[in-house]
PALOZA-683279 format. One record per residue (C-alpha): residue in one letter; residue number from 1; x, y, z. Coordinates in steps of 0.5 Angstrom, whole numbers, plus 500, padded with zeros to 3 digits. Each point is the difference from the previous one (the first is absolute). Example, Ala and Ser with C-alpha at 12.3 -4.5 7.8 and 13.67 -1.06 7.14 Angstrom:
2
('a', 1, (525, 491, 516))
('s', 2, (502, 507, 498))
***
This chain:
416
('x', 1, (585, 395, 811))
('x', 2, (499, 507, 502))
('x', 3, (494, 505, 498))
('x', 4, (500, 504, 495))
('x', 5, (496, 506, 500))
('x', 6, (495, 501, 493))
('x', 7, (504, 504, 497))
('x', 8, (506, 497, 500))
('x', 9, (498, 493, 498))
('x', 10, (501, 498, 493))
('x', 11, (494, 493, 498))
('x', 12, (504, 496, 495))
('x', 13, (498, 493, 503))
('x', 14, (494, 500, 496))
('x', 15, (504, 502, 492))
('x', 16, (498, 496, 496))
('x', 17, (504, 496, 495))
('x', 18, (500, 503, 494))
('x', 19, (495, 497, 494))
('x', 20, (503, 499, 494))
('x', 21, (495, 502, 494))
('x', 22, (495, 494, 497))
('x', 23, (499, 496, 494))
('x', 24, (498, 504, 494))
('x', 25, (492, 497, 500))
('x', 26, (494, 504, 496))
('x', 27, (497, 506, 504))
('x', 28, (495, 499, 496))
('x', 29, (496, 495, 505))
('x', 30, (497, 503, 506))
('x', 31, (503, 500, 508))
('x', 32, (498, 493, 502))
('x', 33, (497, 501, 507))
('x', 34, (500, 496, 506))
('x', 35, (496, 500, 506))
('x', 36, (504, 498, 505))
('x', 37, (498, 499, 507))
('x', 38, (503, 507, 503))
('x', 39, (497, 498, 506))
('x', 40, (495, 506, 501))
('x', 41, (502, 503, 507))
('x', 42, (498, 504, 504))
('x', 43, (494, 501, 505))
('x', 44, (492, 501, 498))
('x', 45, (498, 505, 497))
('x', 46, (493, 501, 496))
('x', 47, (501, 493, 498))
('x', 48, (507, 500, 499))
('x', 49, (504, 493, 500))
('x', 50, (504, 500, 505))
('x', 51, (505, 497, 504))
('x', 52, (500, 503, 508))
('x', 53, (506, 502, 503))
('x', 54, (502, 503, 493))
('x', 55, (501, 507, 497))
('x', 56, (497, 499, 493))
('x', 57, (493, 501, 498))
('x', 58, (497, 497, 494))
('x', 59, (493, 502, 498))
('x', 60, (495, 494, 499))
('x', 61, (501, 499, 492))
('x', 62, (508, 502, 499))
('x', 63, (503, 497, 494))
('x', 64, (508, 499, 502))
('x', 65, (503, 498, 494))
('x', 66, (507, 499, 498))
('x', 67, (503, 500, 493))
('x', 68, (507, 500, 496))
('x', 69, (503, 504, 495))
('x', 70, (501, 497, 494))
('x', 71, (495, 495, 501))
('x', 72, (501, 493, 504))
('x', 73, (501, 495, 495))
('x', 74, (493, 495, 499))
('x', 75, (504, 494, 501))
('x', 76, (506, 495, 501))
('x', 77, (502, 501, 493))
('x', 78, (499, 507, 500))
('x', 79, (506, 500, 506))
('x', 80, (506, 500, 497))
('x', 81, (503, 501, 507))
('x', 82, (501, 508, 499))
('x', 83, (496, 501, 506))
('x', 84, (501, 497, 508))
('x', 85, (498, 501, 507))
('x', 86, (506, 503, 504))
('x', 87, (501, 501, 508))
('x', 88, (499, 507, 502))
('x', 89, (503, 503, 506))
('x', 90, (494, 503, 504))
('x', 91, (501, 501, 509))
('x', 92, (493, 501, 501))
('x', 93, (497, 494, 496))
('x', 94, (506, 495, 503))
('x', 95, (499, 502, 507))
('x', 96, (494, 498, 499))
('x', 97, (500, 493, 496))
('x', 98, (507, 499, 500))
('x', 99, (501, 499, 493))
('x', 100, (502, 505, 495))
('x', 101, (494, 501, 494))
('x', 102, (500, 499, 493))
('x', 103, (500, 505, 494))
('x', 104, (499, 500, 493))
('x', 105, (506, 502, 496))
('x', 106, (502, 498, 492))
('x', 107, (508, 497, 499))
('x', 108, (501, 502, 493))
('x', 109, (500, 505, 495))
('x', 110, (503, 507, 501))
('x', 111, (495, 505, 502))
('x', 112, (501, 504, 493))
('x', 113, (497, 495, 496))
('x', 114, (494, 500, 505))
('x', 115, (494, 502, 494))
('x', 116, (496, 503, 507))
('x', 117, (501, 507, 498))
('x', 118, (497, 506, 505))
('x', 119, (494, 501, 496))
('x', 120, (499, 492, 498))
('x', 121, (499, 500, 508))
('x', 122, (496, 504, 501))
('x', 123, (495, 498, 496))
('x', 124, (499, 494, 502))
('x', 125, (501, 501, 507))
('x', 126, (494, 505, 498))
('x', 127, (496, 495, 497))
('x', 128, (499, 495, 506))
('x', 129, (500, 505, 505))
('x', 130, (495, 506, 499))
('x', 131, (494, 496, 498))
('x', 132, (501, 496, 508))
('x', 133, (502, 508, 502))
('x', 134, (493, 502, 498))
('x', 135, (496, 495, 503))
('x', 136, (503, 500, 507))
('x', 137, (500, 507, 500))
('x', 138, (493, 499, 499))
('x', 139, (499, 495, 506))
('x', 140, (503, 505, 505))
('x', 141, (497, 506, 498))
('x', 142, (493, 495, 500))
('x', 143, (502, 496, 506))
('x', 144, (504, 504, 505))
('x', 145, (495, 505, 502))
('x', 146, (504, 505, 505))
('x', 147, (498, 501, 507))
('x', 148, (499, 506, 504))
('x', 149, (507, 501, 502))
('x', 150, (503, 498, 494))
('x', 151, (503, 503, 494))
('x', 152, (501, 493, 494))
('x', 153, (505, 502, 494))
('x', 154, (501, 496, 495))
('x', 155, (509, 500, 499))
('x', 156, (503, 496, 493))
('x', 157, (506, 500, 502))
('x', 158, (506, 495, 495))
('x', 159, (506, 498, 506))
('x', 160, (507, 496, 498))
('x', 161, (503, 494, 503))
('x', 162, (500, 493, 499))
('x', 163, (495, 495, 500))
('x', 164, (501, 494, 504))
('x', 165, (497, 493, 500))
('x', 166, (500, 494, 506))
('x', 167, (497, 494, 501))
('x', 168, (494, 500, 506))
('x', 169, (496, 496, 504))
('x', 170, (504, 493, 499))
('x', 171, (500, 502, 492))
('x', 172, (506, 496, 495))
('x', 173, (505, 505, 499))
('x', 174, (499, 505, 495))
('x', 175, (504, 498, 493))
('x', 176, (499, 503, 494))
('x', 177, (495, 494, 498))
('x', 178, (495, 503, 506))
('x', 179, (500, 508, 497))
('x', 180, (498, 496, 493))
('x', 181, (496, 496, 503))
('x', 182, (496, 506, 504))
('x', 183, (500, 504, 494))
('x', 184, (497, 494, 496))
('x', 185, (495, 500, 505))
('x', 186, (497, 507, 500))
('x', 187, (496, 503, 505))
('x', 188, (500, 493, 503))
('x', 189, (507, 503, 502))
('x', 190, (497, 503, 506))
('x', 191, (501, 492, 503))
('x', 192, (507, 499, 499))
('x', 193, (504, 499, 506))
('x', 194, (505, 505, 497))
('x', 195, (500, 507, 505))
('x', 196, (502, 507, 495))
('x', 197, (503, 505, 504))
('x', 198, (503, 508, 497))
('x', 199, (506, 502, 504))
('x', 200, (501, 506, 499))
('x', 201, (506, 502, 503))
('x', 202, (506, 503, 495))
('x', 203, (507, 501, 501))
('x', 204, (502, 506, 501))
('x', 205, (503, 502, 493))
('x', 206, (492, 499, 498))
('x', 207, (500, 506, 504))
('x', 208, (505, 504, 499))
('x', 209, (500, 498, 492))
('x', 210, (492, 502, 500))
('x', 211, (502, 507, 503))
('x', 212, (505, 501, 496))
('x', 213, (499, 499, 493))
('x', 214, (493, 496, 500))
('x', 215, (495, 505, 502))
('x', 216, (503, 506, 495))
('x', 217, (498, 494, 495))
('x', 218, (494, 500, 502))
('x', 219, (498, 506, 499))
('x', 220, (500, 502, 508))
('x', 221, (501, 505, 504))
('x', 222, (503, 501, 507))
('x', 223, (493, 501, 505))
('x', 224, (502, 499, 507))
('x', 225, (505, 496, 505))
('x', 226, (496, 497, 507))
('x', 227, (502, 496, 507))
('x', 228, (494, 497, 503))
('x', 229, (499, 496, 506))
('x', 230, (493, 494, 499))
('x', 231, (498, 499, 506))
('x', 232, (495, 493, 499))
('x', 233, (495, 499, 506))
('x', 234, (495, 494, 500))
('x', 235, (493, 501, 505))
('x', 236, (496, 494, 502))
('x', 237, (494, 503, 498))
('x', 238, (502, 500, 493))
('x', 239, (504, 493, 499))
('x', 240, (499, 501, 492))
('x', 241, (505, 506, 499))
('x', 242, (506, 503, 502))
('x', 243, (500, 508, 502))
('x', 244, (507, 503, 496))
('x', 245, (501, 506, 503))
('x', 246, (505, 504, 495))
('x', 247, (504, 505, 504))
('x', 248, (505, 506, 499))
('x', 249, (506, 503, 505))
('x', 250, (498, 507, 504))
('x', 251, (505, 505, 502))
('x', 252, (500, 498, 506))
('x', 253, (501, 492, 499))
('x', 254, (494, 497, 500))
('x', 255, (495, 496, 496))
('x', 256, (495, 504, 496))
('x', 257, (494, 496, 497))
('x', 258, (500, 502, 493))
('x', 259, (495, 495, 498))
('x', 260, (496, 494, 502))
('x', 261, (499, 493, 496))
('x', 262, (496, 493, 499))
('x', 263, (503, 495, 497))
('x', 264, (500, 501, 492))
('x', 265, (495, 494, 496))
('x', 266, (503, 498, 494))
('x', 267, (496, 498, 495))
('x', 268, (504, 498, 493))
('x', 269, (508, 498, 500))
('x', 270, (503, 498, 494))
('x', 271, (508, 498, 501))
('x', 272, (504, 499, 494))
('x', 273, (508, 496, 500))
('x', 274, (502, 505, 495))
('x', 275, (507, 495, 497))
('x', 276, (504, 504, 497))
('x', 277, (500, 506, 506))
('x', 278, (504, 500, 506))
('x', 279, (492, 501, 505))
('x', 280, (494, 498, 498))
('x', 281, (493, 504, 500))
('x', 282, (493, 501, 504))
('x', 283, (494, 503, 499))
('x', 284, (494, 500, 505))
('x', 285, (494, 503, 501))
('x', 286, (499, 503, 507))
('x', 287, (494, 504, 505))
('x', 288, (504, 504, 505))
('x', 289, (496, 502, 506))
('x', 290, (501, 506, 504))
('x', 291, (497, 500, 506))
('x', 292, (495, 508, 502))
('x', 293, (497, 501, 506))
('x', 294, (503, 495, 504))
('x', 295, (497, 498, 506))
('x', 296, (502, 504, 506))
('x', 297, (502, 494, 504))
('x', 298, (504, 497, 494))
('x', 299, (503, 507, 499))
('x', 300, (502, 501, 507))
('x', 301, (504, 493, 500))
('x', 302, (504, 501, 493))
('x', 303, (501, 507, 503))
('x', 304, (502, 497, 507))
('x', 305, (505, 495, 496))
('x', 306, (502, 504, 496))
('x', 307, (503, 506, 504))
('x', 308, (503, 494, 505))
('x', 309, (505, 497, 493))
('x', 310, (507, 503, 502))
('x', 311, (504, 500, 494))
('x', 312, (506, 495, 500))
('x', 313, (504, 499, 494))
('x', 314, (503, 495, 504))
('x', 315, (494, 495, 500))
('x', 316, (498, 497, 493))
('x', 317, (494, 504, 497))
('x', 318, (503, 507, 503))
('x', 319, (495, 500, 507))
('x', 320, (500, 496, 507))
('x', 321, (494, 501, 505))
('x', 322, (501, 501, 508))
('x', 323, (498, 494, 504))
('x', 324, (493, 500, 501))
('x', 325, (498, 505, 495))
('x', 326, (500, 496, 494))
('x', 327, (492, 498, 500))
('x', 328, (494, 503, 504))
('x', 329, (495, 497, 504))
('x', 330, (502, 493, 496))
('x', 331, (495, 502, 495))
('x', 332, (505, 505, 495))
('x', 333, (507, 497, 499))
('x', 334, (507, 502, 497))
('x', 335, (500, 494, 494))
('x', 336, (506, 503, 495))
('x', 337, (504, 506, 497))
('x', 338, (503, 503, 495))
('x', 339, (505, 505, 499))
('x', 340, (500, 502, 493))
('x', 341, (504, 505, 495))
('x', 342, (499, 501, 493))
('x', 343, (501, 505, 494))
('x', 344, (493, 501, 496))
('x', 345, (501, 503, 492))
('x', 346, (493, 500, 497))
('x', 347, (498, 503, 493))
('x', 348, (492, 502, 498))
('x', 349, (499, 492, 499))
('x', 350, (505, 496, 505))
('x', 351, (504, 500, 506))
('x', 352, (505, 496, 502))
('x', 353, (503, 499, 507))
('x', 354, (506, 498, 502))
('x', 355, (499, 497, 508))
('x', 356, (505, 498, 505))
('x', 357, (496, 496, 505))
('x', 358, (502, 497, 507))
('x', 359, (494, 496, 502))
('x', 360, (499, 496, 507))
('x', 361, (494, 495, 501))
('x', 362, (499, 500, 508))
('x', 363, (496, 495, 500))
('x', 364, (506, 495, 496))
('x', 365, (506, 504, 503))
('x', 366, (502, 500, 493))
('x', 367, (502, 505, 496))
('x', 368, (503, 503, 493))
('x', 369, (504, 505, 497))
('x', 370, (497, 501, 492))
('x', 371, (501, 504, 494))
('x', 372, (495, 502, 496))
('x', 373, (497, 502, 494))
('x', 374, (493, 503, 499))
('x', 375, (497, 501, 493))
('x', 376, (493, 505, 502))
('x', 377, (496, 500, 494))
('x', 378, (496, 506, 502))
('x', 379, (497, 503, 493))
('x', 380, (497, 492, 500))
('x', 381, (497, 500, 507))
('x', 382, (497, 506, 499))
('x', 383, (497, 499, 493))
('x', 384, (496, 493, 503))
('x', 385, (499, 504, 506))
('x', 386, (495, 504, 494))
('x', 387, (493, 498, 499))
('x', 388, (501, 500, 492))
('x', 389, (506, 496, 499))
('x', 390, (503, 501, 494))
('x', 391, (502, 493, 498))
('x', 392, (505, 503, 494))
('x', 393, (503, 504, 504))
('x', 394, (502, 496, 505))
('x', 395, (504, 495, 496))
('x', 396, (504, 506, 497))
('x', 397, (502, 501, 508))
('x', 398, (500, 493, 501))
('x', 399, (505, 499, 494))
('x', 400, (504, 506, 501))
('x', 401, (502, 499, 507))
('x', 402, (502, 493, 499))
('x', 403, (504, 502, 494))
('x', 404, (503, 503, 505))
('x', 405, (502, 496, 505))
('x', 406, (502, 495, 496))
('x', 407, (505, 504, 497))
('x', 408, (503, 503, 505))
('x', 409, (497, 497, 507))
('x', 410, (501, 493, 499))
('x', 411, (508, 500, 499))
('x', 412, (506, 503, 504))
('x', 413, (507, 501, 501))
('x', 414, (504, 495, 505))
('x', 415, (506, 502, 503))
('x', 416, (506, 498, 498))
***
């Protein structure tokens, strides 16, 4: 097949089928969570769990848990076959395990007759997940004292996607006996051989309803629409991080560093299946690291990488290196890029970006074309950020801007 420039590709490998609406089951017991083995990815980091050769970055005590709206049944007893593990087509995870994953949908029940309203959903979302937020953003404040050259930000953001299972490290096959059994099992959970991901790539109707009719329900306003160039360097030296070199495009046609990155560390993830919605939802706790001051022979090489990437829209990830110039002096190397594309719509409390993305690992030689969409929560990083948090005013925040996204973030219109 021949390739396709960005923006002219069109990802629909990755729909997902539509999800009928669940049983009528009580809202009134709170989210049953799960910690599932999210196999913390990543690379060392201030007592970071890790796995090398990853990008993720998990801080040492991150709670990844995950949860379904309405509430998992207790029991077999309880299960009236409303609800079943479904294939989902997924090319990145199917390249690499040559099986497609499972996730979590109910079979029964039109979605008008789900009790879960908007407000019912925020509220129990609320209630589980705050006392965890507070907590883990006083371990990063407390724990993840920046360097000299860095500048640490707290970032809350909500993300829509699918959440997926597998089985792993010679594991049974997941079922739906083994999802009940991990959530009998609590935090014991944390051993099972199931594997949960969040897939956060969205077809393009997610995109173009959020834009066109989503963001005004909201209560957002257009803010600014925005081409960048990652360029994603690794230096020996510093085997624990990733340098992202965020980059814009000069008159003259040439990369120009806009920022410079390490990789984010997550410190709380909570994943719901919401069975009654066509996506399901994430929210995650994360330090982003912003590098000052750069080193001089660290800021020559990135400068030196950068300024030799040519633009290629032929090449997956949108650049392409010169024989020769894409590492130097076998300490700093090209290992990814991104060519990205979004349009931002913001009020005083959230932002929301809707992101094309091209991504190509050079280390895999793999690559993927995404659609995603980013809830930035900024009113509740900034309250956290404060030293006198205001506990009542963060769950009206919190409640608030879930309601919202329940509401009009979660469901699309597919075409025809």
């Amino acid at each position: 097949m021949a390739y396709l420039p960005p923006h002219k590709r069109h990802s629909n490998a990755s729909t997902p089928a539509p999800t009928p609406a669940p049983p009528p089951p009580s809202l009134s017991s709170s989210l049953r969570s799960l910690s599932l083995s999210s196999s913390p990815r990543g690379r060392h980091h201030r007592g970071a769990t890790t796995r090398p050769s990853s990008k993720i970055v998990h801080a040492a005590g991150c709670v990844s848990r995950w949860s379904t709206l309405p509430p998992f049944p207790d029991d077999d007893g309880d299960d009236d076959g409303s609800l079943r593990l479904e294939p989902f087509p997924c090319d990145p995870i199917e390249r690499r395990t040559g099986a497609k994953p499972l996730a979590l949908v109910s079979s029964s029940a039109a979605e008008a007759s789900s009790p879960c309203s908007a407000a019912a959903a925020a509220s129990t979302v609320t209630e589980r997940f705050l006392p965890d937020l507070l907590a883990a953003a006083g371990r990063a404040k407390a724990g993840d004292v920046p360097e000299e050259e860095e500048e640490v930000k707290l970032s809350v953001v909500a993300r829509v996607g699918k959440v997926l299972f597998q089985s792993f490290g010679g594991g049974s096959p997941v079922s739906m006996n083994s999802l009940r059994e991990a959530v009998k099992a609590g935090e014991e959970g944390s051993r099972s051989n199931l594997h949960k991901s969040f897939y956060t790539n969205v077809p393009s109707e997610c995109l173009d309803d959020m834009e066109r009719s989503a963001a005004e329900k909201m209560g957002l306003e257009f803010d600014s629409s925005k081409e960048h160039y990652h360029v994603k360097v690794f230096d020996k030296r510093q085997s624990d991080s990733t340098i992202s070199c965020k980059c814009t495009v000069q008159e003259d046609g040439k990369l120009a560093i806009h920022k410079v990155e390490l990789n984010q560390v997550r410190h709380l993830v909570e994943d719901i299946s919401c069975l009654f919605k066509d996506l399901d939802l994430r929210l995650m706790l994360s330090t982003k690291r912003i590098l000052k001051n750069l080193d001089a022979e660290v800021e020559n090489a990135i400068n030196c990488l950068v300024s030799s990437a040519v633009i290629d829209p032929d090449v997956k990830g949108g650049l392409r290196w010169p024989l020769g110039k894409e590492s130097i002096d076998e300490r700093f190397s090209t290992v990814g890029v991104w060519h990205t594309n979004y349009k931002a719509f913001r009020n005083e409390k959230l932002r929301l970006k809707l992101r094309h993305a091209d991504r190509f690992d050079h280390r895999s030689s793999t690559g993927e074309v995404s659609n995603e969409v980013t809830f930035k929560l900024i009113g509740i990083s900034a309250s956290l950020e404060a030293v006198d948090q205001e506990a009542n005013s963060l769950q009206e925040m919190l409640e608030s801007v879930v309601g919202m996204i329940w509401e009009s973030g979660l469901s699309y219109k597919k075409a025809p």
